[in-house]
C-alpha positions as CSV (number, residue, x, y, z in Angstrom):
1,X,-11.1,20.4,-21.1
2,X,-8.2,21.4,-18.7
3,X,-4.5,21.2,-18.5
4,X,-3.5,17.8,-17.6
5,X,-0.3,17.5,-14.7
6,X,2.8,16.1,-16.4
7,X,2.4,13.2,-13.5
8,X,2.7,9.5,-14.6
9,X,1.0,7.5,-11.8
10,X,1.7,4.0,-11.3
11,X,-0.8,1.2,-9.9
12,X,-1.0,-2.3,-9.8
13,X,-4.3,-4.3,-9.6
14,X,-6.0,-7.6,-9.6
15,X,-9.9,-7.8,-8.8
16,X,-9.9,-4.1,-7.7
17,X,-13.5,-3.2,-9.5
18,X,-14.8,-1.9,-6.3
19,X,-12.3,0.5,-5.9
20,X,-10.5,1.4,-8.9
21,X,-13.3,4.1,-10.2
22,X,-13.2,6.0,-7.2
23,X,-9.7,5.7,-7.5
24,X,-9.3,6.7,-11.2
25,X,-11.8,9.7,-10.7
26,X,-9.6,10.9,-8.2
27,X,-6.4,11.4,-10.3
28,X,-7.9,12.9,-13.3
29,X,-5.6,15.6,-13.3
30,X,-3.0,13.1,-14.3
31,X,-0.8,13.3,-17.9
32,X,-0.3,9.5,-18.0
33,X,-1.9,6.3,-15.7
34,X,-0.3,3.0,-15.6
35,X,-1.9,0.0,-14.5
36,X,0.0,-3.3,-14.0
37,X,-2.7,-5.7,-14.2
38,X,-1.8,-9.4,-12.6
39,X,-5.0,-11.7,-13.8
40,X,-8.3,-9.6,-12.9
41,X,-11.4,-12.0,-13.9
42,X,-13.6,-8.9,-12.8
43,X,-14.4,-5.9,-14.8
44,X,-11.5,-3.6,-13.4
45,X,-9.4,-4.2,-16.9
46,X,-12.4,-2.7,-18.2
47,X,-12.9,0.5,-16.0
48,X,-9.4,1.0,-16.3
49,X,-9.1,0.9,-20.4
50,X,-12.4,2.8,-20.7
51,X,-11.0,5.6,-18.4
52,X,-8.0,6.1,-20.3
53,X,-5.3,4.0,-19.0
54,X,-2.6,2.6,-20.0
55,X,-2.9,-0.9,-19.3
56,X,-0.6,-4.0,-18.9
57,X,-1.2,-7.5,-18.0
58,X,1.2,-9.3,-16.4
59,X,2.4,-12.5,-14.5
60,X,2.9,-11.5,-10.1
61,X,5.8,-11.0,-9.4
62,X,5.4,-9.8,-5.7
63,X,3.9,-6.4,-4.7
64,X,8.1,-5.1,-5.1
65,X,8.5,-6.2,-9.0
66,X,5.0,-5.4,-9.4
67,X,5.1,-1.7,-8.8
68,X,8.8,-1.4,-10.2
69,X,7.2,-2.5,-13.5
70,X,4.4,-0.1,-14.0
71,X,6.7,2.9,-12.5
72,X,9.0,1.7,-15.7
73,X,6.7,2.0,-18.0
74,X,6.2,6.0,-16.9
75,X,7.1,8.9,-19.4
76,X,6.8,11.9,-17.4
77,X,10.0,12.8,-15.1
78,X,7.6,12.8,-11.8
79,X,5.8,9.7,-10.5
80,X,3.7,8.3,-8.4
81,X,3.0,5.3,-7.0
82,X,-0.8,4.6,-6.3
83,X,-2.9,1.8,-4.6
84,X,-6.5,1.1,-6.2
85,X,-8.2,1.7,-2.7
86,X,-6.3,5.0,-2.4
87,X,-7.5,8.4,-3.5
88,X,-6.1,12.0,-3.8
89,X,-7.6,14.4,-2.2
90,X,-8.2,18.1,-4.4
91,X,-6.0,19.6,-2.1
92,X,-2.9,17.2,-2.8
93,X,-3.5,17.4,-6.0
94,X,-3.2,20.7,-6.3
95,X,-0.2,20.6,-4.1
96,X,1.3,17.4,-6.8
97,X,0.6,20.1,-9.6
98,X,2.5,22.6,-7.9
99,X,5.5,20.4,-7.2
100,X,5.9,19.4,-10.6
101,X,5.9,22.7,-12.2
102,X,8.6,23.9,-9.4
103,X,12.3,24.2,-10.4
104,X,13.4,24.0,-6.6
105,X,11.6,20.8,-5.8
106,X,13.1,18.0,-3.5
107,X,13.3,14.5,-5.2
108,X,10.6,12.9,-3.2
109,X,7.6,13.7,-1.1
110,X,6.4,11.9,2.0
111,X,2.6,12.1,2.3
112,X,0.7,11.6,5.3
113,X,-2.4,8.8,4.9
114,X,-5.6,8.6,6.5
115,X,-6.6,5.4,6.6
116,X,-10.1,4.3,7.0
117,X,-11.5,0.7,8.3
118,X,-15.3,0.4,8.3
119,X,-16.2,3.9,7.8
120,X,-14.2,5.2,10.5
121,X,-11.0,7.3,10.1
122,X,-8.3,5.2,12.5
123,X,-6.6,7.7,13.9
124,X,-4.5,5.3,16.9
125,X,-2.2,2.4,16.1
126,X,0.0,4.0,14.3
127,X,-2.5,3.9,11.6
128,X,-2.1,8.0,11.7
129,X,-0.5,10.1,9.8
130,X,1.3,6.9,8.5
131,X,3.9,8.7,6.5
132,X,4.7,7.1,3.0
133,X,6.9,8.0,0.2
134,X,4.7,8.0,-2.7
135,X,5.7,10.9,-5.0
136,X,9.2,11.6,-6.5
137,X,11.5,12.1,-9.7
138,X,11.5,8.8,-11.8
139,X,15.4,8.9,-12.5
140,X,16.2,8.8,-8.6
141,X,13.2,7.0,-7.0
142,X,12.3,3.0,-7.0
143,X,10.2,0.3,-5.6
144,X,12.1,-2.1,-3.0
145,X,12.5,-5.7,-3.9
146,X,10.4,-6.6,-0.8
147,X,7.7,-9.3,-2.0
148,X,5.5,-7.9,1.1
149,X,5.7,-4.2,2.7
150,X,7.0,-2.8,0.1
151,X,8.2,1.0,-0.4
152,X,9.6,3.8,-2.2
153,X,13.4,4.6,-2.4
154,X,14.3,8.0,-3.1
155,X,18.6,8.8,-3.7
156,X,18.2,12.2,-3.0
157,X,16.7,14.8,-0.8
158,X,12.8,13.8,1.0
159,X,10.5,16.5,1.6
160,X,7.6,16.3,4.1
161,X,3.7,16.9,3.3
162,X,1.0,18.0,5.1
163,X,-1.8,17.5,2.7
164,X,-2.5,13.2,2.7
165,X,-3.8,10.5,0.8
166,X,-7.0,8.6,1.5
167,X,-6.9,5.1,2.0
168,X,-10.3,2.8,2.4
169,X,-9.1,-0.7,3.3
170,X,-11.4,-3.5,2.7
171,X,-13.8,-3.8,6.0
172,X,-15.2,-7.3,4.8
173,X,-13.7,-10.5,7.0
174,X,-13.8,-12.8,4.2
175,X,-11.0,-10.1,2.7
176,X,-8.7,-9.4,5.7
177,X,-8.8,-13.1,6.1
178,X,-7.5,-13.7,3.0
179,X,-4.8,-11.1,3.4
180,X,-3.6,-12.4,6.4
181,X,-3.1,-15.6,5.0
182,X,-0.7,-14.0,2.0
183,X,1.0,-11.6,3.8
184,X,1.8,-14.1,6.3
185,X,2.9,-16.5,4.2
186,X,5.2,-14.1,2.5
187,X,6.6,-12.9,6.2
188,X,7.1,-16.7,7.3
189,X,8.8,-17.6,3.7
190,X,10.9,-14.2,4.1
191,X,11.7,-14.8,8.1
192,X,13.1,-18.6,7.1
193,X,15.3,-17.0,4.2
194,X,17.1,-14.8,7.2
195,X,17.4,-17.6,9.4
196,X,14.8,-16.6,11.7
197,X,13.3,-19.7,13.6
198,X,10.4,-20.0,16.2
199,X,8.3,-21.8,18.1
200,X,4.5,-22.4,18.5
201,X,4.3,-20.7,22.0
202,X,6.7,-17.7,20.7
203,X,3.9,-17.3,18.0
204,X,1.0,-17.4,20.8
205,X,3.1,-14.8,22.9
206,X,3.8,-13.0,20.0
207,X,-0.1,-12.3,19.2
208,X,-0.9,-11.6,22.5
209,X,1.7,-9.2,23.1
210,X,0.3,-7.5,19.5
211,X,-2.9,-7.1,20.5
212,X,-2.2,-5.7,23.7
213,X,0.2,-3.1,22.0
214,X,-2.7,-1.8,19.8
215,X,-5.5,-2.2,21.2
216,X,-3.6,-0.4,24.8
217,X,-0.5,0.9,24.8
218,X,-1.2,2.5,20.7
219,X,-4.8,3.8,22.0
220,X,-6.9,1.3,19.7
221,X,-9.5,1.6,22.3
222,X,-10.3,5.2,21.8
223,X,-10.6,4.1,17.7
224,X,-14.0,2.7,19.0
225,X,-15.1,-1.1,17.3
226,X,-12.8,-0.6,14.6
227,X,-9.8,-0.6,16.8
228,X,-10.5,-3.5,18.5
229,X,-11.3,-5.3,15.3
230,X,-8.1,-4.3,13.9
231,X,-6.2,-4.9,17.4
232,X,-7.6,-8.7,17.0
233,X,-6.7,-9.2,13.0
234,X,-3.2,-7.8,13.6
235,X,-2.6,-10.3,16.7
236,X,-4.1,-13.4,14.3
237,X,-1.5,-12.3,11.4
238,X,0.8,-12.4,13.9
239,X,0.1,-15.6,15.4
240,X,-0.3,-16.4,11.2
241,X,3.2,-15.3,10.2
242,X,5.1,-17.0,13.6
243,X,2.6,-20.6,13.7
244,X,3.5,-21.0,10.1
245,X,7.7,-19.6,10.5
246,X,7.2,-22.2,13.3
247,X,5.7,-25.2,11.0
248,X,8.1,-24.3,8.3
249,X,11.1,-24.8,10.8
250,X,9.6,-28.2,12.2
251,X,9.6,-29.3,8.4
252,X,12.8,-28.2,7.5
253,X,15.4,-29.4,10.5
């Protein structure tokens, strides 16, 4: 037995079996984990309740509301937020330890994330170091209400890591597919609300001239198969999010 960290550490899940052990094993130190269930049919309830955690089930309420609801059901004064197919590193969490035992901390900490895509570590794109807010004193930090691309919000001072966070997005098609078709949906729905309108061709020119700053002018070449791959499923949520803006305007007017 060791000293836990007095760290609550938020996550929301849905399906997430695959990764949430890895996940879970990887934030042991942790005094408190919250998950935020939203309707898993898999065993990841399961996993979660037989590794400790606190869980919740609950209705979606868009990745935003989500995470707001697990971070308010934290007890410890520092959080953070957590995805199930992310893991800390024993270096951050050593450095997350050290934080919260400091009395001249900042309020939040940026992390940078490595984020790997088929067994490869993408470092073009702007895929590195992909600095997030993830970590940060519960009484000044909270989610956004963004339904999609979501993030922390710190009111107070933001301090800059060099030790990251490991993220392992899914590599199967079947998946990305599927994501492309919700997050695109959300971006159309959202782009409408703000009075955003488009046409087909926009939405062609739009994925073309995605690709082309990925896969080119952000080096996705030198990130080998996987760059190209993601150069080409970037440019389709693209040509997604603007073919369905452009559907939605056709409908509407």
């Amino acid at each position: 037995m060791y000293m836990k960290t007095p760290i609550s550490i938020a996550i929301i899940t849905k399906n997430e079996e695959i990764n949430i052990l890895s996940c879970l094993k990887s934030i042991e130190f942790a005094d408190q984990v919250i998950i935020v269930d939203s309707g898993s049919t898999d065993n990841t309830i399961k996993i979660a309740t037989d590794f400790g955690c606190e869980v919740f089930i609950e209705n979606w309420k868009g990745f935003g509301a989500q995470k707001q609801s697990a971070i308010d059901k934290c007890r410890n004064s520092w959080v953070l937020v957590l995805d199930a197919d992310e893991r800390i590193p024993a270096e951050t969490a050593k450095k997350i330890a050290e934080i919260c035992y400091s009395e001249k901390s900042a309020d939040g900490y940026r992390f940078p994330r490595k984020n790997f895509f088929q067994g490869r570590w993408i470092r073009h794109m702007g895929w590195w170091p992909d600095k997030i807010v993830r970590l940060f004193k519960k009484d000044l930090g909270r989610m956004s209400d963004a339904e999609v691309h979501e993030e922390v919000l710190v009111n107070g001072r933001i301090e800059d890591l060099d030790c990251p966070i490991e993220h392992y997005t899914d590599g199967s098609f079947s998946k990305i597919f599927q994501k492309i078709d919700q997050y695109s949906s959300l971006g159309a729905d959202r782009a409408y609300r703000e009075g955003k309108r488009c046409s087909i061709w926009e939405a062609v020119l739009r994925a073309k001239f995605t690709f082309f700053q990925d896969y080119i002018l952000r080096l996705g070449i030198l990130d080998g198969r996987q760059g190209f791959t993601l150069s080409i499923t970037d440019a389709i949520n693209k040509f997604a999010k603007y073919a369905k803006l452009s559907q939605m305007s056709n409908e509407k007017n």
